[in-house]
C-alpha positions as CSV (number, residue, x, y, z in Angstrom):
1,X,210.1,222.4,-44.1
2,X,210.9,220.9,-40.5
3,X,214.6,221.6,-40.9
4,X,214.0,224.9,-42.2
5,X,211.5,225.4,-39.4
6,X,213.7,224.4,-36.6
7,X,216.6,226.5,-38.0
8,X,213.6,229.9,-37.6
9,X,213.4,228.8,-34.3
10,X,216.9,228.5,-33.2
11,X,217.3,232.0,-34.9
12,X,214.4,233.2,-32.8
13,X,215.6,231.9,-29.9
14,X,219.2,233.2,-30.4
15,X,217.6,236.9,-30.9
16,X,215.2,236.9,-28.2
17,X,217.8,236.2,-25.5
18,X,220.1,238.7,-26.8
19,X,217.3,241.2,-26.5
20,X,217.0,241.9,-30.3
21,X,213.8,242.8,-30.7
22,X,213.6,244.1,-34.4
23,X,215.4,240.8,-35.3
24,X,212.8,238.5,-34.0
25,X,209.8,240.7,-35.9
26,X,211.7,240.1,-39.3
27,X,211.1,236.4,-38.3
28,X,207.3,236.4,-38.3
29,X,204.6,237.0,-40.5
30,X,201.8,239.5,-40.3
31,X,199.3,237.9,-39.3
32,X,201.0,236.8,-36.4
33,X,199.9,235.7,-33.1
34,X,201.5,235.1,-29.5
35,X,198.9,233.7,-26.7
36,X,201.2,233.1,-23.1
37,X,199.5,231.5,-20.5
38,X,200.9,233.6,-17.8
39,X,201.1,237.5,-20.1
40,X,198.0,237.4,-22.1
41,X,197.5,237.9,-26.3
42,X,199.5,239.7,-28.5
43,X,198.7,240.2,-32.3
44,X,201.0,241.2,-35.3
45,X,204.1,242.3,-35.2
46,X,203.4,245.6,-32.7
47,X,202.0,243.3,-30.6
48,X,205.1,241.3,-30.6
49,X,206.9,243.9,-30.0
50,X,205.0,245.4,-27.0
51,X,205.7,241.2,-25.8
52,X,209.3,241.4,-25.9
53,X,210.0,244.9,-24.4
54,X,207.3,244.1,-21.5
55,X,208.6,240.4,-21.0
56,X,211.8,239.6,-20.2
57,X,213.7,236.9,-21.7
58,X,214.1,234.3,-18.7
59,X,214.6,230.0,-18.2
60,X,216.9,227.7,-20.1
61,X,215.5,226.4,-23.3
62,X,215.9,223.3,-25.4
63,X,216.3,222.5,-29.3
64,X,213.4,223.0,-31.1
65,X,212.1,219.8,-32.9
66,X,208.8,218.8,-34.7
67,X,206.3,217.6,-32.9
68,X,203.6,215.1,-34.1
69,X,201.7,214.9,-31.0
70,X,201.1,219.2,-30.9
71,X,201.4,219.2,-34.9
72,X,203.5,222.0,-34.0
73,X,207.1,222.8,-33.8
74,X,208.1,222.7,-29.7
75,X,211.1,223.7,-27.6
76,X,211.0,222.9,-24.1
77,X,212.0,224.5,-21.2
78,X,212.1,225.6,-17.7
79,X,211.4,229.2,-16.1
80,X,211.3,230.2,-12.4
81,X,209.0,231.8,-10.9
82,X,209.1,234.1,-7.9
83,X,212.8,234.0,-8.8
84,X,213.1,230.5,-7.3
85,X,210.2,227.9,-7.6
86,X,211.1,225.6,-11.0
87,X,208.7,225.3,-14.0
88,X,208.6,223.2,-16.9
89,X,207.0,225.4,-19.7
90,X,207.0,224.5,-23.7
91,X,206.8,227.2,-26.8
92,X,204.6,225.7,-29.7
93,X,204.9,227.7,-33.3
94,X,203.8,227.2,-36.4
95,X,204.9,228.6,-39.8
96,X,203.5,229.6,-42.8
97,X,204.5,228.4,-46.0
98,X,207.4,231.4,-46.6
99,X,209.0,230.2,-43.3
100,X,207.9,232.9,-40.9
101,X,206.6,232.0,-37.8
102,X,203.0,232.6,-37.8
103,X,201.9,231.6,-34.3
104,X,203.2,231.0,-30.7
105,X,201.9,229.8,-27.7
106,X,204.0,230.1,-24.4
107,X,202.9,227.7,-21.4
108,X,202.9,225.3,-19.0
109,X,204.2,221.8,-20.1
């Protein structure tokens, strides 16, 4: 599951920073759920969608892996904000057991 998992996420990834929105719905479930520290809730895959047309997709990111610690599966990065100040952020997801992503939370590392 953790291989299959990271691959998701590198697919996820790969389509939200080339702005393919419909591609990163097929890759959740419906019960999904998005919390972001910084934009708020979003639920199922409308509410996904509103996410990724309101938020742009911004930062460097790294390789997902599993991580213990969060019991989650984590990709780290860093975003700026106000266009120049440097901040470490992390994604956490979690799957279900078909392989779609099932929840997300976006914040601060």
């Amino acid at each position: 599951m953790n291989d299959r998992g990271i691959q998701t996420l590198n697919q996820y990834l790969r389509y939200r920073q080339s702005g393919d929105v419909e591609a990163c719905v097929s890759l959740v479930s419906d019960q999904f759920s998005l919390v972001s520290q910084r934009d708020g809730s979003f639920q199922g895959k409308d509410g996904l969608r509103r996410y990724l047309r309101q938020i742009p997709y911004q930062g460097t990111w790294g390789q997902p892996y599993w991580s213990g610690v969060d019991r989650s599966f984590r990709v780290d990065g860093k975003v700026h904000l106000v266009g120049l100040i440097p901040v470490k952020v992390k994604i956490l997801c979690n799957l279900n057991g078909q392989g779609q992503i099932e929840s997300v939370w976006v914040g601060r590392a």
